[in-house]
N, C-alpha and C positions, 0 to 999 in steps of 0.2 A: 063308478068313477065319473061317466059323465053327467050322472047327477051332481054330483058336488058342484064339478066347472059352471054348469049352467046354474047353481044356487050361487057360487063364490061370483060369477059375473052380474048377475040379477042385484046383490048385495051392492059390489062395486060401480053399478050404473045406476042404483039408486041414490048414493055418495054421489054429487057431483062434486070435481075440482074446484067451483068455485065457492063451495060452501067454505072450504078447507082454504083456501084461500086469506092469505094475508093482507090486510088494510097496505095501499102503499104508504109510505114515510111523508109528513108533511113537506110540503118544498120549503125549499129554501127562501130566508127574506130577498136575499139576490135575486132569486127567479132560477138560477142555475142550479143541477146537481147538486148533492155533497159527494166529492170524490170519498169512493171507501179508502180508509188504509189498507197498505197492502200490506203482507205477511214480511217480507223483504226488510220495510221501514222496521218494522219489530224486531227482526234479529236483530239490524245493524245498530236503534238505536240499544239494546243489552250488548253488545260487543263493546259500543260507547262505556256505558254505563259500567261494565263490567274492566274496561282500560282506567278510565278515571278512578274506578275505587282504589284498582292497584296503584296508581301513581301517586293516589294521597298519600295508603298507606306507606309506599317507598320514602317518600317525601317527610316522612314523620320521623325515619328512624334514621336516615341521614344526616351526618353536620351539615354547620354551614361554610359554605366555599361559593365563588364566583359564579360556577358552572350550578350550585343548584338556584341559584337566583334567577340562572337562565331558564331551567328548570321548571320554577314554581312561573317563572314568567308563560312558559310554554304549557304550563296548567290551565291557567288562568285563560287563554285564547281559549286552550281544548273547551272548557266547564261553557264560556261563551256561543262558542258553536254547537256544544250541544244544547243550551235552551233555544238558539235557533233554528235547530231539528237539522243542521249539516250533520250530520251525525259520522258519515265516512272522515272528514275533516278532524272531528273534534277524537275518533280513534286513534286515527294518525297520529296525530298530536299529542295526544297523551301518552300514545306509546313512545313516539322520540322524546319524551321527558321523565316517562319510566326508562327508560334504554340509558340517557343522563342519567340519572339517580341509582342506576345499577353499578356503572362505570365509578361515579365517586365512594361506590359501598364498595365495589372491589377495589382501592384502591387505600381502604378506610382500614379492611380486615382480611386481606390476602398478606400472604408471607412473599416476603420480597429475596427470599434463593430465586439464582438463575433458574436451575432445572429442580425443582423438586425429585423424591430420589423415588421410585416404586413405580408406580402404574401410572402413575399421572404424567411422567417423563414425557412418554411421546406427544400428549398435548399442551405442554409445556414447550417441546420444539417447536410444535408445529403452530403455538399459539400468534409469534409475531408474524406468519407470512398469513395467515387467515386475516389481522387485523392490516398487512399490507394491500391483500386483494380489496377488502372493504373499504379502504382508504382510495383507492384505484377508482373503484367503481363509483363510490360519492363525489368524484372528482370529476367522469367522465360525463355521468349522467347530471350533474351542474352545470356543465357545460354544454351538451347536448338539450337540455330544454332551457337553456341561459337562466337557470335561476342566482336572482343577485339579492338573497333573502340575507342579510346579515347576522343572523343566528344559524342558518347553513354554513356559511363559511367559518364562522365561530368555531362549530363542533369539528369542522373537518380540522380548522388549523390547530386545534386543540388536541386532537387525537393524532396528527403528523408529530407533535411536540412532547407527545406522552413515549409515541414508538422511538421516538431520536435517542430519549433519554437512558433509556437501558431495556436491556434484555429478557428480561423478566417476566414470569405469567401472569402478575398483578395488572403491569402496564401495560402488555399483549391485548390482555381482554378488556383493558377499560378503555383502550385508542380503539378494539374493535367494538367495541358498544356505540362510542362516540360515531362515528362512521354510518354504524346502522343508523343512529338517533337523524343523523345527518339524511340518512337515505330517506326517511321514514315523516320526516319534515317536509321534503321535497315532495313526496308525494301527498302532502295535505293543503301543500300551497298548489297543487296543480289539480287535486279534484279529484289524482285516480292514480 
C-alpha cells in the first residue's frame, strides 16, 4: 500500500501544475479585464426570453381593442430592454402585457353567467373580491413609490371600470389581471 502512495506521488510531482496549466486570455484592447458573465445574467435573460415568446404568442390570438395596443405597445419597450440586456425590466414588462392579453382573451371567450353552476361556484364568488384586493394594492403601491407612468394608471382605471360593470367571473378575472399587469409594470419601471 505504501508502495503505491509513494509511486502515485513520485508520478504526481513529476506532473508539475504548470505544465497543465492554461495560457491566460489575451487582455483586453482597453487594458481592463473582460468581466465574466455571470450564471444569474443567463437565467434572467431566458426568463426574458421565455416572457416575450409567450406575449407574442398571446398577442397573436387576441382581437384588436384599445388595451391590446397598449399591450403590443408594452411589448415593444419589453423586446427593447431586452436587446439592452435589462433584462429583469424587459420580463416585467412583457409579463404585464401577457397579464393584458390574458384579460382581453378572458373577456373574448369566458361565459358571462353571474355564478357559473358546479365546482367553479365558489371561484366564481370569490373571483370579484381577489380582483378588488388587486385593485387595492395597484393603487397603494402607486402611490407609495409615486409612480405616474400613464399606462399604470391606464390598466388600474380600466380594471376599476371592468369590476363596476357586473358581477361576473369574466370581468372578475380580466379587472384582476389588469391590476396585476398594473403591479407588474410598476415594478419594471422601478428596477425591482
Amino acid at each position: 500500500m505504501q508502495k503505491k502512495c509513494l509511486v502515485l506521488a513520485a508520478i504526481l510531482s513529476a506532473l508539475s501544475l504548470s505544465a497543465l496549466a492554461q495560457p491566460a486570455p489575451p487582455p483586453s484592447s482597453s487594458g481592463s479585464p473582460v468581466p465574466a458573465p455571470r450564471s444569474a445574467d443567463y437565467r434572467e435573460a431566458e426568463r426574458a426570453a421565455r416572457e416575450l415568446a409567450r406575449t407574442q404568442y398571446l398577442a397573436g390570438i387576441v382581437g384588436q381593442s384599445p388595451l391590446k395596443a397598449t399591450a403590443e405597445t408594452l411589448l415593444r419597450q419589453a423586446q427593447g430592454e431586452y436587446q439592452a440586456g435589462q433584462y429583469f425590466r424587459a420580463r416585467e414588462r412583457a409579463h404585464a402585457a401577457s397579464l393584458v392579453l390574458e384579460a382581453l382573451r378572458f373577456q373574448e371567450v369566458a361565459p358571462t353567467a353571474p355564478h357559473p353552476a358546479g365546482r367553479g361556484g365558489r371561484r366564481a364568488y370569490e373571483a370579484p373580491f381577489r380582483a378588488q384586493e388587486a385593485i387595492a394594492r395597484a393603487e397603494y403601491e402607486a402611490d407609495y413609490y409615486r409612480v405616474n407612468a400613464p399606462a399604470v394608471n391606464q390598466l388600474i382605471q380600466e380594471a376599476k371600470r371592468l369590476l363596476a360593470q357586473g358581477n361576473d367571473l369574466a370581468r372578475a378575472e380580466a379587472a384582476h389581471r389588469l391590476a396585476r399587469a398594473a403591479h407588474h409594470l410598476m415594478k419594471a419601471e422601478r428596477g425591482f
